[in-house]
BAGU-941969 format. One line per field, with one value per residue (C-alpha): residue number from 1; residue in one letter; z, x, y. Coordinates in steps of 0.25 Angstrom, whole numbers, plus 5000, padded with zeros to 4 digits. Layout:
<rs>
resi: NUM, ...;
resn: A, ...;
zz: Z, ...;
xx: X, ...;
yy: Y, ...;
</rs>
This chain:
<rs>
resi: 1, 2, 3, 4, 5, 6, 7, 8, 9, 10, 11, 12, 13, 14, 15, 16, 17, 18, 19, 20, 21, 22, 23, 24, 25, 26, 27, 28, 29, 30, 31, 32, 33, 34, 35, 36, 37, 38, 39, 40, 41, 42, 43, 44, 45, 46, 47, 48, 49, 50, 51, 52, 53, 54, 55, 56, 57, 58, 59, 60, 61, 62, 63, 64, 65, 66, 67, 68, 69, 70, 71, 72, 73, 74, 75, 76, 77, 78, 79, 80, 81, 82, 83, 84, 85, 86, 87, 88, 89, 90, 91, 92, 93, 94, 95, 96, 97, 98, 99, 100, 101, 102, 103, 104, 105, 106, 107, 108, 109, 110, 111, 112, 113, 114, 115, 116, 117, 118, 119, 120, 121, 122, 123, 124, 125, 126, 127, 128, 129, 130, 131, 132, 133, 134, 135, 136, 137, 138, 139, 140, 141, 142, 143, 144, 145, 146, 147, 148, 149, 150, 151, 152, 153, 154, 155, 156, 157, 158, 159, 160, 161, 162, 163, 164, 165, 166, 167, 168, 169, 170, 171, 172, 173, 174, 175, 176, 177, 178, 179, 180, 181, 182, 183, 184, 185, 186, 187, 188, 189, 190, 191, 192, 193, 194, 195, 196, 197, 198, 199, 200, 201, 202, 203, 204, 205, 206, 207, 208, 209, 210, 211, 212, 213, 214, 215, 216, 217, 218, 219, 220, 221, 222, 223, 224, 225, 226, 227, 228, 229, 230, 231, 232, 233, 234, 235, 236, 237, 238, 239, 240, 241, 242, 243, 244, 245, 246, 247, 248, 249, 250, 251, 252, 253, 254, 255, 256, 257, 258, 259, 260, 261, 262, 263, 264, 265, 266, 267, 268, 269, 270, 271, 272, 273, 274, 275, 276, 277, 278, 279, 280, 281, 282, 283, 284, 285, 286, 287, 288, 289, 290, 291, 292, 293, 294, 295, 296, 297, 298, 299, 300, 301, 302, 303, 304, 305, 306, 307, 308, 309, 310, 311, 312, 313, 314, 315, 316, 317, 318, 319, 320, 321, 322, 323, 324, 325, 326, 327, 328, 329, 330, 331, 332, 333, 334, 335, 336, 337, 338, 339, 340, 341, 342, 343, 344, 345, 346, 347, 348, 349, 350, 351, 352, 353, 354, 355, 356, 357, 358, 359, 360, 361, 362, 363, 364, 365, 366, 367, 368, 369, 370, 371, 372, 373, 374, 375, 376, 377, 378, 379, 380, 381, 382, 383, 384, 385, 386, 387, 388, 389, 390, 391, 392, 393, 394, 395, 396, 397, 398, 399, 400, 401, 402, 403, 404, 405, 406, 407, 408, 409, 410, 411, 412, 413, 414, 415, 416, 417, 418, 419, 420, 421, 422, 423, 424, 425, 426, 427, 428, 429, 430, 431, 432, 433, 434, 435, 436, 437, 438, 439, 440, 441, 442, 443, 444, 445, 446, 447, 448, 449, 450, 451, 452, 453, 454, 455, 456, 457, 458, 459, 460, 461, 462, 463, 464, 465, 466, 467, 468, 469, 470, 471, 472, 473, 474, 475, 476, 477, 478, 479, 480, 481, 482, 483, 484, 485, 486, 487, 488, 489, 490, 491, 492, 493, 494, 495, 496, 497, 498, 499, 500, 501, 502, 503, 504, 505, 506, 507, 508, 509, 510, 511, 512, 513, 514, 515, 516, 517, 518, 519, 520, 521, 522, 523, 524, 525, 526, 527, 528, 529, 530, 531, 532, 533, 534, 535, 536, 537, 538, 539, 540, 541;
resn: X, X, X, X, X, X, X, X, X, X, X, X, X, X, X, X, X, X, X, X, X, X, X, X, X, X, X, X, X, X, X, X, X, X, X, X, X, X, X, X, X, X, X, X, X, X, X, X, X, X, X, X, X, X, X, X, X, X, X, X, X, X, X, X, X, X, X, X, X, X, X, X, X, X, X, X, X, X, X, X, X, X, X, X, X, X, X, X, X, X, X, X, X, X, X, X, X, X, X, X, X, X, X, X, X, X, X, X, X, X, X, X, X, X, X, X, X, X, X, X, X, X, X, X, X, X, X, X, X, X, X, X, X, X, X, X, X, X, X, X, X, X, X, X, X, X, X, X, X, X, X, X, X, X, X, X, X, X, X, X, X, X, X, X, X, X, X, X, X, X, X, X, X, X, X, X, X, X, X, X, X, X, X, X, X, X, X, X, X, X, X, X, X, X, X, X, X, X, X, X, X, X, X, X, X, X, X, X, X, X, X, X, X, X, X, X, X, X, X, X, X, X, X, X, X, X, X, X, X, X, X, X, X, X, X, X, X, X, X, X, X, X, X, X, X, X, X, X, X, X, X, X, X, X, X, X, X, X, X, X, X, X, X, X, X, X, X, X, X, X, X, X, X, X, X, X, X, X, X, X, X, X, X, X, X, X, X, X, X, X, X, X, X, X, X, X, X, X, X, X, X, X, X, X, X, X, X, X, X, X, X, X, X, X, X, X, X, X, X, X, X, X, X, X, X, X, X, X, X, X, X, X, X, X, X, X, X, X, X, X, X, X, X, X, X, X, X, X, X, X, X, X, X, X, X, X, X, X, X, X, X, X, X, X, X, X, X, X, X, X, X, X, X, X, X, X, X, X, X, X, X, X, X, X, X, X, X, X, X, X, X, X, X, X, X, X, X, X, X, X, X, X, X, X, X, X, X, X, X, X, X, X, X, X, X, X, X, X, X, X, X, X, X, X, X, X, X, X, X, X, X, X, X, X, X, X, X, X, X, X, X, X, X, X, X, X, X, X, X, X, X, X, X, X, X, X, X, X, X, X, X, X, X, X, X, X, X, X, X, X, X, X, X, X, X, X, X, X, X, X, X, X, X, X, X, X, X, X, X, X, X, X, X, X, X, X, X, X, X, X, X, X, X, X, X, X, X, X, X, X, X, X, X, X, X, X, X, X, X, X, X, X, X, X, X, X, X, X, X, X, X, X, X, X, X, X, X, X, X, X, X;
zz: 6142, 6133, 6122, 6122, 6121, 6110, 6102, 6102, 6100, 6088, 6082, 6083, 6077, 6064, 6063, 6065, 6053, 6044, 6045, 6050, 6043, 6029, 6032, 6034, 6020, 6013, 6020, 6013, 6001, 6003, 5989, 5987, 5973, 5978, 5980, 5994, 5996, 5999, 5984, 5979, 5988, 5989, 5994, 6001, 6014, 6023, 6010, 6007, 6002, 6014, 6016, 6023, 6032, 6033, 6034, 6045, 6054, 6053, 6056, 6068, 6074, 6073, 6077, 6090, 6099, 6113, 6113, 6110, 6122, 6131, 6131, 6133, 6145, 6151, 6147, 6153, 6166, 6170, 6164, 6161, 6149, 6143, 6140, 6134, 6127, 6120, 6119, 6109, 6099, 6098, 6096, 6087, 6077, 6077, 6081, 6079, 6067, 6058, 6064, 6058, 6045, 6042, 6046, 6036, 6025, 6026, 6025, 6014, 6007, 6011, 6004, 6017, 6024, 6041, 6046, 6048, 6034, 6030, 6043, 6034, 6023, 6028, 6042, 6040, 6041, 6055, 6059, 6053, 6061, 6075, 6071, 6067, 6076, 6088, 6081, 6079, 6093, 6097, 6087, 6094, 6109, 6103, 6098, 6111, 6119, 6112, 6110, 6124, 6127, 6115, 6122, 6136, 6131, 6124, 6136, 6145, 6137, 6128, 6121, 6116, 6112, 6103, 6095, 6094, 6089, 6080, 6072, 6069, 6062, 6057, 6050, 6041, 6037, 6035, 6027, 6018, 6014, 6011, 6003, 5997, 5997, 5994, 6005, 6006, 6017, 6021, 6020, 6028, 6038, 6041, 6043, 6052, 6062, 6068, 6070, 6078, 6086, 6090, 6094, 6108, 6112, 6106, 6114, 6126, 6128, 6118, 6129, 6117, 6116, 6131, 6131, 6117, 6119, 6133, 6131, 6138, 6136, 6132, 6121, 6116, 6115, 6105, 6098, 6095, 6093, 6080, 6075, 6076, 6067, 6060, 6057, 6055, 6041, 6035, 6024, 6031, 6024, 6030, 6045, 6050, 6042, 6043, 6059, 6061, 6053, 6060, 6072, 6070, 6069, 6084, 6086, 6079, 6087, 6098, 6096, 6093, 6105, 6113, 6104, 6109, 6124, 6124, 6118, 6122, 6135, 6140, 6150, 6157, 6158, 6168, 6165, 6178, 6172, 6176, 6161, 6166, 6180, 6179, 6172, 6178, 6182, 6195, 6189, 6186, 6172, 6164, 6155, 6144, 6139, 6145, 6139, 6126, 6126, 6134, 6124, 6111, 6102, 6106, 6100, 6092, 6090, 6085, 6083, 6073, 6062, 6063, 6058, 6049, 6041, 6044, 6042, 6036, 6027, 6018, 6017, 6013, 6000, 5999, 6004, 6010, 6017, 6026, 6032, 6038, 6040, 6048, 6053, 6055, 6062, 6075, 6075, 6078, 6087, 6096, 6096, 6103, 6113, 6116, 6119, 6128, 6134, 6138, 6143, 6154, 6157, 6161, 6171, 6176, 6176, 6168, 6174, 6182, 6175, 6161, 6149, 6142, 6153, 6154, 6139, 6140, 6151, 6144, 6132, 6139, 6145, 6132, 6127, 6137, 6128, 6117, 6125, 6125, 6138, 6144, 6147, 6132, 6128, 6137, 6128, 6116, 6122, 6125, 6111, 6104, 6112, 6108, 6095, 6095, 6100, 6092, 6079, 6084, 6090, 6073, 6066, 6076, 6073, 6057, 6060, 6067, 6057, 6045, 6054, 6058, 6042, 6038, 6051, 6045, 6029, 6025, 6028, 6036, 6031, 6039, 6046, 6051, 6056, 6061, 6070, 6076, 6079, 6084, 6092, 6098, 6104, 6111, 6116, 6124, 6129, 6134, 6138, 6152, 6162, 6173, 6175, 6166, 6150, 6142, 6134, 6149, 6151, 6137, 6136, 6145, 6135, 6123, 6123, 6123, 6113, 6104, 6104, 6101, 6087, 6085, 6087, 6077, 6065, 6065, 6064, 6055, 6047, 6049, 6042, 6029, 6030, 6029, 6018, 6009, 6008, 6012, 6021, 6033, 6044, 6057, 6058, 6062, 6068, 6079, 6084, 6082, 6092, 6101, 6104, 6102, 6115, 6119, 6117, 6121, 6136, 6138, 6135, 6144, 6156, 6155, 6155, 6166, 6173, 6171, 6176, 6188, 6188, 6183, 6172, 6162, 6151, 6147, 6152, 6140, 6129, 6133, 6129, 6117, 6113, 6117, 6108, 6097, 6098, 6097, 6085, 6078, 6079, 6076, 6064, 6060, 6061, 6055, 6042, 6042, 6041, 6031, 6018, 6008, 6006, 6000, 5999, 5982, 5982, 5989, 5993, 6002, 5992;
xx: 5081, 5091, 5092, 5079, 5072, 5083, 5079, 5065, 5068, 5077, 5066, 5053, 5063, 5067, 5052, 5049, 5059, 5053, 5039, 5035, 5045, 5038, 5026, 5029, 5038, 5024, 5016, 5027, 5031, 5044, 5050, 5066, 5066, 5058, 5068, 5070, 5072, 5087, 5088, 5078, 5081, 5095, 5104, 5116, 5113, 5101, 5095, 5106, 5103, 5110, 5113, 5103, 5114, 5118, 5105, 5099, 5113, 5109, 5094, 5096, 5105, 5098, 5085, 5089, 5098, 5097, 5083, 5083, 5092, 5088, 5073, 5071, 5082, 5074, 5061, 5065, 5070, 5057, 5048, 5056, 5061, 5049, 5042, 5052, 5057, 5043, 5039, 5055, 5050, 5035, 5039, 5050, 5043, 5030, 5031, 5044, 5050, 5036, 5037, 5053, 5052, 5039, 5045, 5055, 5046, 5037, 5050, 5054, 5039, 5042, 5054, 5062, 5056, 5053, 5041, 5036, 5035, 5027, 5018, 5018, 5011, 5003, 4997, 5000, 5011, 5003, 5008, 5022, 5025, 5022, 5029, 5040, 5041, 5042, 5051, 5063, 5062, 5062, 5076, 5082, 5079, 5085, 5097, 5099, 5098, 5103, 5117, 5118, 5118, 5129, 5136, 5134, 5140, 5152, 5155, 5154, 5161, 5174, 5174, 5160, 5163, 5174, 5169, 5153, 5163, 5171, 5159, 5156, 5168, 5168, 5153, 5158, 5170, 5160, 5150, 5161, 5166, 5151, 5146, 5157, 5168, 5159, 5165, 5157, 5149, 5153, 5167, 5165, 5157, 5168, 5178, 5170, 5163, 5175, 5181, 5168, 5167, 5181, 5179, 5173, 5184, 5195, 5188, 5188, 5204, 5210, 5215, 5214, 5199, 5198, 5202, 5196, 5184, 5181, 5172, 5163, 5147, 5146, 5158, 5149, 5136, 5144, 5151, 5138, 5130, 5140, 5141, 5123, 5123, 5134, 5126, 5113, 5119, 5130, 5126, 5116, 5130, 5141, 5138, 5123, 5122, 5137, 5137, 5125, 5126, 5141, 5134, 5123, 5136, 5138, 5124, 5123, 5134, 5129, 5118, 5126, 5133, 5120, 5112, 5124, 5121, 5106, 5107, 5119, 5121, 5107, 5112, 5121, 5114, 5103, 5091, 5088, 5077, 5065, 5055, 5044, 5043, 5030, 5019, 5024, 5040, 5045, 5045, 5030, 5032, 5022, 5026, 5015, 5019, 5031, 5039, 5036, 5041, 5054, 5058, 5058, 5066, 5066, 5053, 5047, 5054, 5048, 5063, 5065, 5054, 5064, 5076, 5067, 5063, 5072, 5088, 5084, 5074, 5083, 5093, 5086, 5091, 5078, 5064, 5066, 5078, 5067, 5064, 5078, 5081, 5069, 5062, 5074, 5082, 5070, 5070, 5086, 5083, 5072, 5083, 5092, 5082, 5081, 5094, 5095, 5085, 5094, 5103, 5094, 5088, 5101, 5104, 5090, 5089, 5094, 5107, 5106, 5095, 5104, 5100, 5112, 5121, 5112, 5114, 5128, 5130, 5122, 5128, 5142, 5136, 5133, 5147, 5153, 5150, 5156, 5168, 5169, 5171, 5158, 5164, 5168, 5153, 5146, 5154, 5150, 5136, 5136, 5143, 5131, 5121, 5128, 5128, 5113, 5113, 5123, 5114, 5104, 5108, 5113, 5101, 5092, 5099, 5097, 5082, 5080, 5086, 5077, 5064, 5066, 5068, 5057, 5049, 5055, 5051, 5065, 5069, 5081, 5093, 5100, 5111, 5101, 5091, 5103, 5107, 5093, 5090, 5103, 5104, 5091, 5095, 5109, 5096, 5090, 5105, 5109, 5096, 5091, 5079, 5086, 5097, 5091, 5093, 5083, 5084, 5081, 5071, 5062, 5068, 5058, 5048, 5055, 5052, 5037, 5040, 5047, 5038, 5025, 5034, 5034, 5017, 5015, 5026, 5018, 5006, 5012, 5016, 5001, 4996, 5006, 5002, 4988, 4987, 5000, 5004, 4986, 4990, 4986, 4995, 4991, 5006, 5009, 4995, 4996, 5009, 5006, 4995, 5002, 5014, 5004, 4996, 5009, 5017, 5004, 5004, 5018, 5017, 5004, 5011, 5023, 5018, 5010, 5020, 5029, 5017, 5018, 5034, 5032, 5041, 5033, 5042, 5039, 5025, 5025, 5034, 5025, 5012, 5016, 5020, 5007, 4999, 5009, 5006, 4988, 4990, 5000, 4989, 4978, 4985, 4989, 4973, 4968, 4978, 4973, 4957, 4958, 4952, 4962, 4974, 4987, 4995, 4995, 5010, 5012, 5025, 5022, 5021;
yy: 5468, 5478, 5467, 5466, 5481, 5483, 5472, 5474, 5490, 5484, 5475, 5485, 5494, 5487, 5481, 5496, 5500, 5491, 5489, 5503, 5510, 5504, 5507, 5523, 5520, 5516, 5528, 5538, 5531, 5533, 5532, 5532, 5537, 5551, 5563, 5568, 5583, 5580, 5576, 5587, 5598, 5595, 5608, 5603, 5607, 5601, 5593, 5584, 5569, 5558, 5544, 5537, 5533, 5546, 5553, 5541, 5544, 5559, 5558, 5548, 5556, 5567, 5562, 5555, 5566, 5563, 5560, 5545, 5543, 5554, 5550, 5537, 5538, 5549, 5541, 5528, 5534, 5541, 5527, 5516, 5509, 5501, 5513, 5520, 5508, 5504, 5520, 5519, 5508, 5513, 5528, 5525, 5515, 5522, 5536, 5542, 5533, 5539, 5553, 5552, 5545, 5556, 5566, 5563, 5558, 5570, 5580, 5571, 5574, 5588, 5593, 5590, 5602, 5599, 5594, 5610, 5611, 5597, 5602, 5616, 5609, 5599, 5606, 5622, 5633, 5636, 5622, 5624, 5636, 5628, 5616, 5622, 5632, 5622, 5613, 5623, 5628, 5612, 5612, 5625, 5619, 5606, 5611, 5619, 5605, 5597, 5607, 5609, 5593, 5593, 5603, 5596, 5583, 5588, 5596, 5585, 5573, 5578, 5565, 5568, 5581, 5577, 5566, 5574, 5586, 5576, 5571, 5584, 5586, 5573, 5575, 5587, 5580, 5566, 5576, 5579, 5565, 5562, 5571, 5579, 5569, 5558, 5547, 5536, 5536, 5521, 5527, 5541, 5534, 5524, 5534, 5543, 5534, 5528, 5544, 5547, 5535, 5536, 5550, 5546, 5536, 5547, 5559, 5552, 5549, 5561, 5572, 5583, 5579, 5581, 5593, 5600, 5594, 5598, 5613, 5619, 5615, 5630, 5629, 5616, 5622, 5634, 5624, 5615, 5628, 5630, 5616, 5614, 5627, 5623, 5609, 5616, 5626, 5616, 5605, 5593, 5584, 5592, 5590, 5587, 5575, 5568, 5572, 5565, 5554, 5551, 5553, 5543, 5533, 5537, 5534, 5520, 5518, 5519, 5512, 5500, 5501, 5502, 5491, 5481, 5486, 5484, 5470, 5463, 5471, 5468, 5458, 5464, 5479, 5478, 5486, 5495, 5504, 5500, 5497, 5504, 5516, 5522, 5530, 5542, 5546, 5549, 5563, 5564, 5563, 5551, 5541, 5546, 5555, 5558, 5547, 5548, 5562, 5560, 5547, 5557, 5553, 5538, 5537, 5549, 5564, 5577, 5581, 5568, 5576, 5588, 5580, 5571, 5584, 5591, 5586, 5572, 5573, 5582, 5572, 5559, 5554, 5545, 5545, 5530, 5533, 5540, 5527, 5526, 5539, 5541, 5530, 5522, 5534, 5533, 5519, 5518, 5530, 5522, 5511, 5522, 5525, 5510, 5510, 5523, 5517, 5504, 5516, 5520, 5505, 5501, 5513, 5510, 5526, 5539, 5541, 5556, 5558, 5559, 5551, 5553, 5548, 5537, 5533, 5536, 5527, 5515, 5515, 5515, 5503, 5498, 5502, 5494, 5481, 5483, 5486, 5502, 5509, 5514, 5526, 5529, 5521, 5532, 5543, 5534, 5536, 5550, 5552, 5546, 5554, 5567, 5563, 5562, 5578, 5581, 5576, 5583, 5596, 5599, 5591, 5600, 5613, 5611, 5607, 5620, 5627, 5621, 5623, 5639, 5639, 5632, 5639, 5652, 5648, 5646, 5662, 5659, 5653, 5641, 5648, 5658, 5647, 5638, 5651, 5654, 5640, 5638, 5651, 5646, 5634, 5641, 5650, 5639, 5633, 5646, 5653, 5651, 5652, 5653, 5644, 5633, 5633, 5637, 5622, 5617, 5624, 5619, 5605, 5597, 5600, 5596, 5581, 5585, 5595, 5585, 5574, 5584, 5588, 5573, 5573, 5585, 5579, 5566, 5576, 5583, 5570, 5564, 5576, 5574, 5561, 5561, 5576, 5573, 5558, 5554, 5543, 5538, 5544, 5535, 5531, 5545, 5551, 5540, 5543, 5559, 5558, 5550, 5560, 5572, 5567, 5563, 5576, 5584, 5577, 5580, 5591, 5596, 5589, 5597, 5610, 5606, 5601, 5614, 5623, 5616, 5619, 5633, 5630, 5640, 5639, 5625, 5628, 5639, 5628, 5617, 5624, 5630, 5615, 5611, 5624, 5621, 5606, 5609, 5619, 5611, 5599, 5607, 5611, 5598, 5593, 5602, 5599, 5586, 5588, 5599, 5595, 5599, 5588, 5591, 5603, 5608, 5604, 5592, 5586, 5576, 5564;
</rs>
């Protein structure tokens, strides 16, 4: 059974890749020869020309955090696996591979400015200032999680600490070789992987690293809290760039191991987990829409247009490197959600209620074929979880310091933008109702949240679409509708689910998302019946 729903995850995959993938090409004409705003608007610091090795290791580690892993686990306990499993392909090939390589493209079009500002142009300032405005208070909340699960891990496993601390290092001195001392990247890459890979084995038998490497969660969340500003001001080549792309190594790595498991462990690991439970979970929660919020990443990500048009579309050294960088970046990350979701099927439920432990106990499982100890494979695990928070803890932290400048029309410089966004999200870590974290408190709604950016970029996009490049945009107004209703049910069921619990804060988030969702719409519509076509200086072409 494993075997199988890899393979056939694998095939619709590549066929999706390349007959899909060259239709979008042919819609945006994507032509290598035309400049990209890392050539033309080249500074040395975010807008910076990349290998498209380089820059798919970065945007796919950024893109996928915990959520390709998380999700489907969570997904699968409450409904089963073939709905998540068949929600993975069609999501990834039809709804979140477009949103991504479009977001990208329309940046690209765009000067390599964020979806805010193409939205700006094509919809209206009004419509600017709501989508932003969520956005970078998604990023702050992000950054809060997703630092205090960094934090958590390296607190809980020294071995983990050491090698995520290691890499960091290991990305400055990697940055360097590259671009300053003109290593090859063949050359540099070989050197660095095997130190990296290492690290885990070395951490978890050195005494020294045992005992350095064993802090207090609070001394992790400070340390982490100077290394995200840190990786939000410095050149994109000097640290966000080489730590992500040595970190997607970890990743593929992963990946490799997990892909042998699936297919040639199939035998011998009994699935537990039933394919399919019920409409509705044991919890009250119902398969539409629930599930299609709770999977995220696996399939389709509002957050993924932040990096699209944020980080990466400021290094692509060619328009067609879009393809890869984009489409094929969601694609491999629907594959990983295939896998997590081997993970869970396997256990036959989330192991106390922890999706990451469930992973983590899968993948040592998986390990244990190509003969490494599951105990170490479960670190191996855990290490490439982190990896994926970690990517996204900095790459969040720089996007939400390009939106509060463009939110703010460029008036703040990047340090003083990096230290409000930053000093927000220690806010929501350390600021409680209660005894509970404000990050706890505003979390359950995220998913919804996240899923409802995705509805309104592909809305966005549709209007681009249709007023600059005058082409059809079906591709993208079929999926928009479908995770507006979506998003839109989710979201009415939580806060009526929460005025029954009296939990008036997400009673308050929940129907400002809702407000913000009708006006942003509205907007959006209107924009696409007026009668006047193109702005006077048009740059979407």
């Amino acid at each position: 059974m494993l075997a199988t729903m890899f393979l056939v995850a694998l095939g619709v995959f590549i066929a999706g890749y390349i007959l899909y993938g060259r239709f979008m090409n042919r819609v945006y004409d994507l032509d290598a020869e035309r400049k990209t705003p890392a050539e033309a608007q080249y500074d040395g610091i975010d807008y910076c020309p990349a290998h498209p090795a380089v820059l798919l290791g970065h945007h796919f580690a950024s893109i996928a955090g915990a959520g390709p892993i998380v999700g489907p686990i969570a997904a699968a306990g409450l409904f089963g696996w073939l709905p998540v499993y068949l929600w993975c392909l069609v999501g990834s090939v039809f709804i979140g591979g477009p949103h991504d390589l479009s977001s990208i493209v329309a940046s690209l079009r765009h000067q390599g400015k964020s979806i805010g500002e193409v939205i700006t142009q094509w919809i209206g300032p009004r419509a600017k200032f709501l989508f932003l405005s969520f956005t970078w208070l998604s990023l702050v909340l992000v950054v809060g999680v997703f630092l205090e699960l960094a934090a958590q891990t390296f607190a809980r496993d020294c071995a983990v600490a050491f090698s995520g601390t290691l890499y960091i290092g290991l990305a400055v001195i990697f940055g360097l070789s590259i671009y300053r001392f003109r290593i090859p990247l063949l050359s540099a890459t070989l050197v660095m992987l095997p130190i990296v890979l290492g690290a885990v084995w070395y951490g978890e038998r050195a005494a020294w690293v045992q005992e350095a490497f064993t802090l207090p969660v609070n001394t992790w969340r400070l340390l982490l809290v100077v290394y995200v500003f840190l990786a939000s001001v410095l050149p994109v080549w000097l640290l966000l760039q080489p730590r992500d792309y040595l970190a997607s190594y970890l990743l593929y790595f992963a990946m490799i191991i997990s892909s042998i498991g699936m297919v040639f462990g199939s035998g011998r690991f009994e699935v537990s987990l039933p394919a399919f439970k019920a409409f509705e979970s044991s919890s009250g929660d119902y398969l539409w829409p629930i599930l299609f919020v709770t999977v995220a990443c696996g399939a389709v990500s509002g957050f993924h247009s932040m990096v699209a048009s944020g980080t990466t579309s400021k290094q692509l050294r060619r328009e067609t490197d879009a393809r890869l960088v984009g489409y094929g970046s969601m694609l491999i990350e629907g594959l990983v959600a295939v896998v997590a979701l081997g993970t869970v099927m396997m256990a036959g439920k989330v192991i106390n209620n922890d999706p990451m432990e469930t992973f983590g106990a899968g993948f040592g499982r998986f390990a244990e074929l190509v003969g490494i100890d599951p105990a170490t494979g479960k670190s191996l695990g855990l290490l490439a979880i982190n990896s994926f928070i970690l990517t996204t803890l900095d790459t969040a932290t720089r996007l939400g310091r390009y939106q509060l400048q463009e939110l703010t029309n460029m008036k703040l410089d990047r340090f003083t933008a990096t230290a409000i966004g930053v000093a927000g999200s220690v806010a929501v870590i350390y600021v409680k109702t209660g005894d509970v974290p404000a990050w706890k408190v505003i979390w359950p709604v995220f998913g919804a949240a996240n899923q409802l950016v995705a509805a309104l970029v592909l809305l966005g996009l549709s209007v681009w679409v249709v007023k600059g490049l005058k082409k059809r945009a079906t591709f993208l107004m079929i999926p928009m509708y479908f995770m507006l209703i979506t998003t839109v049910a989710a979201l009415v069921l939580l806060v009526k689910q929460n005025i029954v619990n009296k939990n008036y804060p997400l009673i308050v988030i929940g129907s400002l998302l809702l407000l913000m969702a009708v006006m942003l719409v509205k907007e959006s519509f209107t924009a696409l019946r007026r009668t006047e076509d193109t702005p006077s200086s048009d740059p979407a072409r």
